[in-house]
C-alpha positions in Angstrom: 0.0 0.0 0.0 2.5 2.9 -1.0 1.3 5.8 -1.4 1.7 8.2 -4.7 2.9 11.6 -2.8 2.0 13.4 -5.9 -1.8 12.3 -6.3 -2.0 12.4 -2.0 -0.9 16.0 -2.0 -3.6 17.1 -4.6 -6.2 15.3 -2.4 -5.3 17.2 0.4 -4.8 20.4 -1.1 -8.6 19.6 -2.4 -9.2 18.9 1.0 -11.1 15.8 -0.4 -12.8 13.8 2.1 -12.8 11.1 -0.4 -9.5 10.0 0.8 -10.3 9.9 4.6 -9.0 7.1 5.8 -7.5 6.1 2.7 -4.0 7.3 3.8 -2.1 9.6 6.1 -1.1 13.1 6.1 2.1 13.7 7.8 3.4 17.4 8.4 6.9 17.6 9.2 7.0 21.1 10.9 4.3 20.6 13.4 4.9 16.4 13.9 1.2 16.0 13.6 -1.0 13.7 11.2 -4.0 14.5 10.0 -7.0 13.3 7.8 -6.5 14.5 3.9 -9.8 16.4 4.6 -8.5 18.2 7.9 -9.2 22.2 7.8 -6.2 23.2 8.6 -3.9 25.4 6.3 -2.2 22.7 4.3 1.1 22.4 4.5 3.7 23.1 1.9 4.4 19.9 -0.2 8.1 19.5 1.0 6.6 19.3 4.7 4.5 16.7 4.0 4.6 13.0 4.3 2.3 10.4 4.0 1.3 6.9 5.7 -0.8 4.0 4.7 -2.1 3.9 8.3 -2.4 6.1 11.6 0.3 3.3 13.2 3.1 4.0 10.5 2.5 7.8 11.4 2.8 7.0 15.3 5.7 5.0 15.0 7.6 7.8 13.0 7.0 10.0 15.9 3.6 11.8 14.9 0.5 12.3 16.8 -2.5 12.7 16.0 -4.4 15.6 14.9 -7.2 16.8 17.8 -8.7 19.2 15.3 -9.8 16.1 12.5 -9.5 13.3 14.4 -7.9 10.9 11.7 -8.6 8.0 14.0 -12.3 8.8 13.5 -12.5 8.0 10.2 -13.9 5.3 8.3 -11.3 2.4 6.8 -9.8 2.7 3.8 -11.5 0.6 1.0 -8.5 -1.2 0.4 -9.8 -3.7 2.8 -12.7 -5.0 1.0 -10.9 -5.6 -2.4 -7.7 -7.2 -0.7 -7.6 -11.0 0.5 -3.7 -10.3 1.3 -2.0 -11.4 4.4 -1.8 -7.4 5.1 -5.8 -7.1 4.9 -6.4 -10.2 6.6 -3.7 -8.9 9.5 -6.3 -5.7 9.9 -9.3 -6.9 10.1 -8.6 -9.7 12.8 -6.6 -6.7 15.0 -9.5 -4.4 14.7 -11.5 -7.2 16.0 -9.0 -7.2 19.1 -7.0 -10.4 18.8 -3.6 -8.9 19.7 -5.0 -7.6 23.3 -6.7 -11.1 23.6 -4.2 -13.3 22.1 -1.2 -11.5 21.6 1.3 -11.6 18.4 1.8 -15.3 18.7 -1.8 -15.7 18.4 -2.8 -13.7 15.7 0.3 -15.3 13.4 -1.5 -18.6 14.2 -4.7 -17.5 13.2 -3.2 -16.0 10.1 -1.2 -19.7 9.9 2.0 -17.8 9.5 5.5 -17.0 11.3 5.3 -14.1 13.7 8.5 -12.8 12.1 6.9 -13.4 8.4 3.7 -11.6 9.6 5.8 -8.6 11.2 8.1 -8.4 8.4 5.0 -8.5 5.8 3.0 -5.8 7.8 6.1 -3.3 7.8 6.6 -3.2 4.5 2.5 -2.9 3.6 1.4 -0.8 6.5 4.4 1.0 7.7 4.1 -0.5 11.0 4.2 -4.3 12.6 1.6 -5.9 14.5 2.1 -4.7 17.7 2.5 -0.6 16.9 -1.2 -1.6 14.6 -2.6 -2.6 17.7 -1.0 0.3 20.2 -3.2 2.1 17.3 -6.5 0.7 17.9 -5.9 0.6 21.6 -5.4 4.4 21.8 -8.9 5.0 19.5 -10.6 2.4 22.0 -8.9 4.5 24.7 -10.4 7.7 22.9 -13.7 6.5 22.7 -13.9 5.8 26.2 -12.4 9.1 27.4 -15.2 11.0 25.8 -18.0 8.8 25.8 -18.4 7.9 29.3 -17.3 8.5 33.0 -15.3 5.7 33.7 -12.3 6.1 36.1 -9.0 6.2 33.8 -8.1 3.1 35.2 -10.8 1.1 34.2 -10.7 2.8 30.3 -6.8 1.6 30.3 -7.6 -2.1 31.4 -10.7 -1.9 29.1 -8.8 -0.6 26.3 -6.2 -3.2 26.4 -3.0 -1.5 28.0 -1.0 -3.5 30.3 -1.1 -0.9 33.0 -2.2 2.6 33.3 1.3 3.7 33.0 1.2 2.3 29.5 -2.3 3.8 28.8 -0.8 7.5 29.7 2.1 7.7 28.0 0.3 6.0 24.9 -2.3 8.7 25.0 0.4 11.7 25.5 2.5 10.5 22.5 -0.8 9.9 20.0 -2.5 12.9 20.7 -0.6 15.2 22.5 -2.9 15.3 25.5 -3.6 13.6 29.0 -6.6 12.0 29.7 -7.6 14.5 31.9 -7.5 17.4 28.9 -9.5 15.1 26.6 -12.2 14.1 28.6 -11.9 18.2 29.7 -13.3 18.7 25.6 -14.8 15.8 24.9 -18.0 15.5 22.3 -20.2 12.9 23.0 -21.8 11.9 26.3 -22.9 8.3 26.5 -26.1 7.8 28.6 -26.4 5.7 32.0 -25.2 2.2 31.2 -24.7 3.1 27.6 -21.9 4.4 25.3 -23.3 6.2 22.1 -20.6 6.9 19.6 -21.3 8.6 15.8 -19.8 5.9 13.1 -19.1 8.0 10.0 -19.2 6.6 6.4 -18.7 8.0 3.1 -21.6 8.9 1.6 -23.8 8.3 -0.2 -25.4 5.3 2.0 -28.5 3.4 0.9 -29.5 3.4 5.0 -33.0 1.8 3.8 -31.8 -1.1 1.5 -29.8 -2.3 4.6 -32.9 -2.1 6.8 -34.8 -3.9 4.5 -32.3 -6.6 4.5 -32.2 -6.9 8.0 -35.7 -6.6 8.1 -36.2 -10.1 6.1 -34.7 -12.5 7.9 -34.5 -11.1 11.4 -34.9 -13.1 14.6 -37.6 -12.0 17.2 -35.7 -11.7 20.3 -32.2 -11.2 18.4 -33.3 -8.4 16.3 -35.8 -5.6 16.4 -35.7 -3.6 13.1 -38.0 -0.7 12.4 -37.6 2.0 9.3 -35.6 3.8 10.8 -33.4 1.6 13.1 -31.9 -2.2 13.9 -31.4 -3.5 17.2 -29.4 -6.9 18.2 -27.9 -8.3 20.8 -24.2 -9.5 20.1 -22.1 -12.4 21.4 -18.7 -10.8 21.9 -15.3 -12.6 23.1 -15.8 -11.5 26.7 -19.0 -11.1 27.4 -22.7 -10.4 26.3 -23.6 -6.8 24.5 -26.7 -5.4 22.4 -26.6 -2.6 20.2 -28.8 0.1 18.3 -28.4 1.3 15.1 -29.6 4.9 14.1 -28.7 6.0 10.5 -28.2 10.0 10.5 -26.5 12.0 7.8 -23.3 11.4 7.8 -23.4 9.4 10.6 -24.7 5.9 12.1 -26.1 6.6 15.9 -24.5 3.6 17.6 -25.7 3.0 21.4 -24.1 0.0 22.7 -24.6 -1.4 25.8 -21.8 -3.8 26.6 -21.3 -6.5 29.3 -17.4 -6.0 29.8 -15.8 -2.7 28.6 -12.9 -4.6 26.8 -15.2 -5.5 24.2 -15.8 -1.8 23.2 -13.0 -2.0 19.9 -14.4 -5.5 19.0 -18.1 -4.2 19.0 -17.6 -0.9 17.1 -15.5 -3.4 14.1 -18.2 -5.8 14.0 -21.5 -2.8 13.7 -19.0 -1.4 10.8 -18.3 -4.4 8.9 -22.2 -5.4 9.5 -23.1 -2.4 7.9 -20.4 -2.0 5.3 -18.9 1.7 6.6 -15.9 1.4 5.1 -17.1 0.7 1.7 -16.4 3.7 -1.1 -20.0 4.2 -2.6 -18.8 6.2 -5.2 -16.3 4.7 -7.0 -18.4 1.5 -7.0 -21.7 3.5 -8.4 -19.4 5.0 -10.9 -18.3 1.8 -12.3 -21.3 0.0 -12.2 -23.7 3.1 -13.3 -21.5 2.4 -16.5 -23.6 -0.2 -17.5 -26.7 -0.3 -19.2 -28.6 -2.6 -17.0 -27.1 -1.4 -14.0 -27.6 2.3 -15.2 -30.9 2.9 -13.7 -30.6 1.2 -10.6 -27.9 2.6 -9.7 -29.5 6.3 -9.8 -32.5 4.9 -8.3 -30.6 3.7 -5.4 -27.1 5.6 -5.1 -25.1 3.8 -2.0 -25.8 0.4 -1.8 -24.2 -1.3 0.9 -23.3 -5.0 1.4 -25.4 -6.4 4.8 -21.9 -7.7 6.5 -22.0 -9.5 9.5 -20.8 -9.6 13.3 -20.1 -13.4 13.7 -19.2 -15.6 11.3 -20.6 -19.3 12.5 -24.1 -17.2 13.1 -23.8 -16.3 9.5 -23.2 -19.5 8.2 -25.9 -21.4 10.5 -28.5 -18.6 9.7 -27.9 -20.0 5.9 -28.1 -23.4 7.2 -31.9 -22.4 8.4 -31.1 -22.4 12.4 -33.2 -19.1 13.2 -34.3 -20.4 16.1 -33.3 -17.7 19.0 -30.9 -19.1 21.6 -30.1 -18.4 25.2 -31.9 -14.9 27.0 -29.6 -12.2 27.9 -28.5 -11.4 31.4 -30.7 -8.0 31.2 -33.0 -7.6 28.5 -32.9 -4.6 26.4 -36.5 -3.6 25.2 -37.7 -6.0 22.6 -34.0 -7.7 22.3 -34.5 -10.3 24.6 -31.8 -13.5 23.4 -28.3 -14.2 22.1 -28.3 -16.2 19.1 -27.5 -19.7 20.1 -23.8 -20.6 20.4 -22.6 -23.6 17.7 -22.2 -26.0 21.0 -26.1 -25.6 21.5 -27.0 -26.5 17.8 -27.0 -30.0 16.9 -25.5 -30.3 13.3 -22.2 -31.5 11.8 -21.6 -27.9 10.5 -22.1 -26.9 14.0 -20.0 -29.3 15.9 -16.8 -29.0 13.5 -17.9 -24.7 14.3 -17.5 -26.0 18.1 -14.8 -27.5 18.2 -12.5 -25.1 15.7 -12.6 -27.8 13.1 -14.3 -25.0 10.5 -13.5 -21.5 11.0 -15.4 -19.0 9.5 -13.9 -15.5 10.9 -12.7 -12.4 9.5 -9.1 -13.3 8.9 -9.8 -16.7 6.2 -8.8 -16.1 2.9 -12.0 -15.8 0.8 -11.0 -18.2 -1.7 -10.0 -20.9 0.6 -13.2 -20.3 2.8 -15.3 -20.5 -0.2 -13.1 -23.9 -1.1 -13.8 -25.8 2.2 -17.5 -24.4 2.8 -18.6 -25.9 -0.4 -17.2 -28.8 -0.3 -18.4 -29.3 3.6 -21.2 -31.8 3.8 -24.8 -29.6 3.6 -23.5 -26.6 2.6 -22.5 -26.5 -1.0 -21.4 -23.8 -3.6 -24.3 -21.5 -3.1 -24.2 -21.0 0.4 -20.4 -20.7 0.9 -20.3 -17.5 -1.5 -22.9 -16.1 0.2 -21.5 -16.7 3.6 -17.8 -15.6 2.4 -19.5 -12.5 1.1 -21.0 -11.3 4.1 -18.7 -12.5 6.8 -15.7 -11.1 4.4 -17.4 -8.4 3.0 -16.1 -9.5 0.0 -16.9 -7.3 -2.8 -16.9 -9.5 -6.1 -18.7 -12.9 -5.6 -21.0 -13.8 -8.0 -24.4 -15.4 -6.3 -26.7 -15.6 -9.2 -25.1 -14.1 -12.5 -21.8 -14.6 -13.1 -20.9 -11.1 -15.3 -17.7 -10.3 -15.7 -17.9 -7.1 -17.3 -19.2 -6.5 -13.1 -15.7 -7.2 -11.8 -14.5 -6.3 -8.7 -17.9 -5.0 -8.0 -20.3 -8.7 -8.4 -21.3 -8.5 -4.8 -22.7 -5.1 -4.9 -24.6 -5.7 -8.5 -25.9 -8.4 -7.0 -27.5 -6.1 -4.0 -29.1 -4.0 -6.6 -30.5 -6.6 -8.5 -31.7 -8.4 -5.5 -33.5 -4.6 -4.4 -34.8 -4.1 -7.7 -36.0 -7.9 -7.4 
């Protein structure tokens, strides 16, 4: 992921929020990094510099930006067209498996070296596994700072740091604050038991085709969806959570009310990928408004989004036809009563070998190897397994009914518009 200083700079001389998230700006005078967008004066070019991610800025001695948040942003689309060790690497740290399993745990996931994963993520991202994740914990950290009233040592041990120590002098060196002056300006109050956080997305954002979606096959007790908001409870790797989902311009309304704090970095990946925030809307309307077909729906319905998803083996048995809700929360939360059941409490072979780690079907498989074993896995087949990889990967260009090439990289999200139009 190198990045072309020439187009960069005219992208953030544009001040084009196109490119949020995308990359890094860099400014050598002030040592700060910055969204492309940021309102600032922009720098002369030969103070500039730029990063393929916030980490590779922080570990050449930046910090971040207070006045554009660059942490704030959504992900670059890079994500969703790469099945590359690199993007694999991402998407299972924003989903918290360095603070929960450490290096050595996330290589094994990956099923490489820990010095081959390192020396891979340098050279892509700027920055090896560990500085990645000092990244997320320090937007985790933010989150917390602003959004609620916890005690600083709680939001460090919820955050991931080893010790408050660690959280403080993390926080100083990202953003050039204590935790004290942040929470002093901070810009969203969470409600009592809640933490209520604005996720941005580019727009445009086709807010009611997702509903719908969701709409169709929801679980009573799981899922509450109105027109104007989804509700679910969520199954997360240390403890029990629900959330509700608001879209606003410019904004999804996220209220999450989570079991154990730690959980906070892992809930906020999963709501994104289930709602596709990182996507870039207009480049894929662009391409696919090119054709004839797709011409019309496209306009119709500018933004469609892919309906993503927040656990993999629920994916997979929801396909399967187990929509049967599972165990009831610990406290209820209005009409979202249950968790979806765990694979242990399902009796199938698919969700045995999902018990016992014989099948996993997570964020950091390789979509063509996923798609590989799921359709040859007894009762699943072809059909369901690119289905499955394209929600759970978010996988942009898998053909489910029509096979057009002249579609490519884009099949997944014809395929949403056809299925709409349908």
């Amino acid at each position: 992921m190198l990045v072309d200083a020439e187009r960069a700079y005219r992208a953030v001389a544009a001040r084009d929020a196109r490119f949020d998230g995308c990359f890094i700006l860099a400014v050598r005078t002030t040592r700060i990094y910055c969204r492309p967008s940021c309102p600032a004066v922009t720098p002369k070019q030969r103070n500039a510099e730029f990063y393929p991610t916030a980490a590779a800025a922080q570990s050449a001695g930046y910090r971040a930006c207070r006045r554009c948040l660059p942490d704030a942003v959504p992900g670059s689309p890079e994500w969703n067209l790469r099945a590359d060790l690199a993007a694999r690497a991402m998407r299972l740290i924003a989903d918290g498996v360095v603070e929960r399993d450490g290096v050595p745990g996330l290589a094994a996931r990956l099923g490489y070296s820990e010095r081959h994963l390192t020396r891979v993520l340098t050279a892509e991202l700027g920055a090896g596994p560990l500085a990645l994740a000092r990244a997320h914990r320090a937007h985790s950290a933010r989150l917390l700072i602003e959004t609620t009233d916890l005690s600083f040592t709680d939001i460090a041990f919820a955050a991931g740091f080893a010790s408050v120590r660690q959280f403080n002098d993390t926080i100083r060196a990202v953003f050039a604050a204590t935790p004290s002056e942040m929470r002093s300006k901070r810009r969203v109050v969470g409600t009592a038991g809640r933490i209520t956080l604005r996720l941005p997305y580019r727009p445009p954002f086709d807010a009611a085709g997702l509903l719908a979606s969701f709409r169709e096959s929801a679980i009573p007790g799981v899922e509450h969806v109105t027109d104007t908001s989804y509700a679910r409870s969520l199954r997360l790797p240390h403890g029990q959570a629900t959330v509700l989902l608001e879209p606003a311009d410019g904004y999804v309304s996220c209220s999450l009310r989570l079991g154990d704090l730690r959980d906070l970095g892992s809930a906020v990946s999963r709501v994104r990928r289930l709602l596709d925030l990182d996507a870039d809307p207009q480049a894929v309307d662009e391409f696919l408004g090119g054709d004839p077909l797709l011409r019309p729906l496209v306009q119709a319905r500018p933004g469609v989004r892919l309906p993503g998803s927040v656990d993999g083996a629920e994916t997979l048995l929801r396909a399967l036809g187990h929509v049967s809700p599972g165990e009831p929360l610990d406290i209820p939360d209005g009409p979202v009563t249950h968790l979806y059941p765990a694979p242990a409490d399902i009796h199938s072979p698919v969700a045995a070998a999902l018990a016992s780690g014989a099948l996993v079907v997570d964020v950091g498989r390789d979509a063509d190897e996923l798609t590989a074993e799921l359709s040859a896995f007894p009762g699943v087949g072809p059909e369901i397994a690119r289905y499955v990889v394209m929600r759970v990967l978010g996988a942009p260009d898998i053909p489910l009914t029509t096979d057009n090439t002249a579609w490519r990289p884009w099949r997944s999200y014809a395929e949403m518009h056809l299925r709409r139009t349908a």
